[in-house]
N, C-alpha and C positions, 0 to 999 in steps of 0.2 A: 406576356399577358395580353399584350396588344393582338399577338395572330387569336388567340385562344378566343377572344372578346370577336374578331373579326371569321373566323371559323363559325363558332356560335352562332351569329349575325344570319352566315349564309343558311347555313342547315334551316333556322328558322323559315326566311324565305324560300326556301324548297319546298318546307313542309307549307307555304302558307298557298305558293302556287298550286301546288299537286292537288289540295283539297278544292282549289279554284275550280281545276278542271275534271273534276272527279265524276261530275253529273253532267247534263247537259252545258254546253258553251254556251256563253250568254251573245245575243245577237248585235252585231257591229251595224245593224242599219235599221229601221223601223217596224223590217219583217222582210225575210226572205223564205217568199210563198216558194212550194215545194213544185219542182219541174218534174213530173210524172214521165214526161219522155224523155228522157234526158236519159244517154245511156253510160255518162260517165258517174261512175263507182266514187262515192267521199260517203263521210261519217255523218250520216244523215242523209241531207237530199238537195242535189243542187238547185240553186234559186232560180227561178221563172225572172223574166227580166221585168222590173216593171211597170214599164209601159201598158205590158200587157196584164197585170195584175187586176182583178173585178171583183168586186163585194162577192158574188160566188165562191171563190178562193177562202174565204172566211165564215160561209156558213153552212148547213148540215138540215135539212128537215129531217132531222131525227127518229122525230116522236119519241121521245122519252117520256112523255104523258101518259102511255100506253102499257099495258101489262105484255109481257112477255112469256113464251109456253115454257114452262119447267118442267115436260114431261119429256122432251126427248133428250134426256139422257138420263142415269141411273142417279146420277148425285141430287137431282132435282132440284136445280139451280139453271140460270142464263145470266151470262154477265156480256151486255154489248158495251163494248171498248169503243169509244169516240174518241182517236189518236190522227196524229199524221199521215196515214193510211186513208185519212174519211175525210180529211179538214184539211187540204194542202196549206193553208195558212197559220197552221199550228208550228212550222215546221222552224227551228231554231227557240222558241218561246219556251219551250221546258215545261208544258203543262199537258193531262190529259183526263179525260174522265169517263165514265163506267156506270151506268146502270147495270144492278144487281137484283135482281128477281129469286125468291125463294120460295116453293112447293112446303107447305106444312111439312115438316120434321127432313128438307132440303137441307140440303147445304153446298157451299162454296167451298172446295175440299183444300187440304193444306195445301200450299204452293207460296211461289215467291216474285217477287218483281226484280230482276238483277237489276233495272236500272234507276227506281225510284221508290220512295217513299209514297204513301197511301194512309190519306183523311178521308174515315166513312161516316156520314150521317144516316141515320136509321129514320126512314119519311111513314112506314108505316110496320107494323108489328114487334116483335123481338127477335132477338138476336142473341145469341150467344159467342162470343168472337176469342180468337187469344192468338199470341205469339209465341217464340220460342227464342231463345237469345243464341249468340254461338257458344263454340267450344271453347272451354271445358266445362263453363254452367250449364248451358242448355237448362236455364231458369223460363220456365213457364210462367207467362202473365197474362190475365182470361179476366173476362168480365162478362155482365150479362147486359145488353144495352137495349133499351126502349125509344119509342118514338121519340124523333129529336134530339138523342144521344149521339155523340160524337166519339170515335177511338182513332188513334195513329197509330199505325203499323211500319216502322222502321224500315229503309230500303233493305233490300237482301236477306231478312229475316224470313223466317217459315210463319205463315199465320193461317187462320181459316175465319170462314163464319156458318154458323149453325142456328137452322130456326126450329126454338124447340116447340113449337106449338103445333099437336097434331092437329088441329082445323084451320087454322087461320094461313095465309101466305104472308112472307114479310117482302119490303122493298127496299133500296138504300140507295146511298147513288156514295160513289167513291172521285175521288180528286188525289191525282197522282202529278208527281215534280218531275215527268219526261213527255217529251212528244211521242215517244214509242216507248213504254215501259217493259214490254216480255211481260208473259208468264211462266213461269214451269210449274206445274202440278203435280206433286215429290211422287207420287203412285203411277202416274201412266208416264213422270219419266224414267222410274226405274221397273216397274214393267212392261213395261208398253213400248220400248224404247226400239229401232227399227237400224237396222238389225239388232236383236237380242244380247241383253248383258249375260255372261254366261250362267247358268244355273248352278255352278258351282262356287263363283264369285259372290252370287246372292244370298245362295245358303249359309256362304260364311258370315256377310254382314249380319244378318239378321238373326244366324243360329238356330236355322231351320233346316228342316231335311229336305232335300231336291224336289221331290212331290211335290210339296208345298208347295215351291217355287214355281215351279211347269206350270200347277193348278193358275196359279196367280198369274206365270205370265200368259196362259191361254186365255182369261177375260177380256171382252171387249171395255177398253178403256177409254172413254167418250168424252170430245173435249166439250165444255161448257163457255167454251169463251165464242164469240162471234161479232 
């Protein structure tokens, strides 16, 4: 009884570790600003020493005040990602964030964040938003959100957002739990994908005929993220 009790005990602690480190590693020092030249390779980015560390290292003129063009690309959407790429001071802290610009009946097309969760506030117009859960439900959950509304979109889930308003443009600004969250965009990465998934592969997933496929993978597939 006693190993079974002490068996138990461990597995617990595995499962409590594993989910510890499942997301971004939480920071062992105040803030380990991101060393841009630094050519050695770790999960993340190695720290700037710092002595040499300056209030630069932590800020960004943005301009997030400012509207963004949604006309060059097809989905009629821009989303500028302000991560550890933009802000070397972000780097260990597990946070990042997103202005989201939408063209009247734009959209943010489904895709997913493999490394982070995603809180969007709606600052002007509406929105039509949803997710999709995993397998075997693949339960869809959608809402329609207004200025000031708030949705959470689970890490690794497929979600979108959608402005159904043919005149007006919508805004939001998103807040994500990584210094670097990814995106992938489920359509340009399964046809857009460089070199090509085979056209016979696709046809089967989706239960289309080749045609179909070629067609779709010959579209210019344009990314919205910047």
């Amino acid at each position: 009884m006693a190993s079974s009790s002490c068996f138990l005990l461990i597995a617990l602690v595995a499962l409590a570790s594993w989910q510890a480190i499942a997301s971004d590693p939480s920071p062992l020092q105040d803030f380990c600003v991101a060393d841009n030249s630094s050519h050695v390779l770790v999960n993340g980015f190695v720290c700037k020493d710092p002595k040499d560390v300056k209030a630069e290292d932590f800020f960004l003129a943005a301009k997030l005040n400012m509207p963004r063009d949604t006309k060059i690309n097809k989905a009629g959407s821009n989303v500028t990602l302000i991560n550890v790429m933009r802000i070397p001071g972000l780097n260990t802290l597990g946070i990042s964030l997103a202005r989201i610009d939408y063209a009247p009946l734009g959209e943010n097309p489904p895709h997913t964040h493999p490394r982070a969760t995603e809180i969007l506030t709606v600052l002007e117009g509406t929105l039509y938003v949803g997710f999709v859960t995993s397998n075997p439900e693949n339960k869809f959950l959608s809402k329609v959100l207004n200025k000031g509304d708030v949705f959470v979109f689970p890490e690794g889930l497929i979600h979108f957002q959608f402005n159904p308003n043919p005149y007006k443009p919508a805004v939001a600004i998103a807040a994500l739990s990584s210094q670097n969250p990814g995106a992938i965009t489920i359509a340009n990465a399964v046809f857009g994908s460089k070199p090509a998934i085979s056209d016979d592969v696709l046809a089967k997933a989706f239960q289309v005929d080749k045609k179909t496929v070629d067609w779709l993978q010959a579209q210019f597939w344009a990314n919205n993220h910047n």
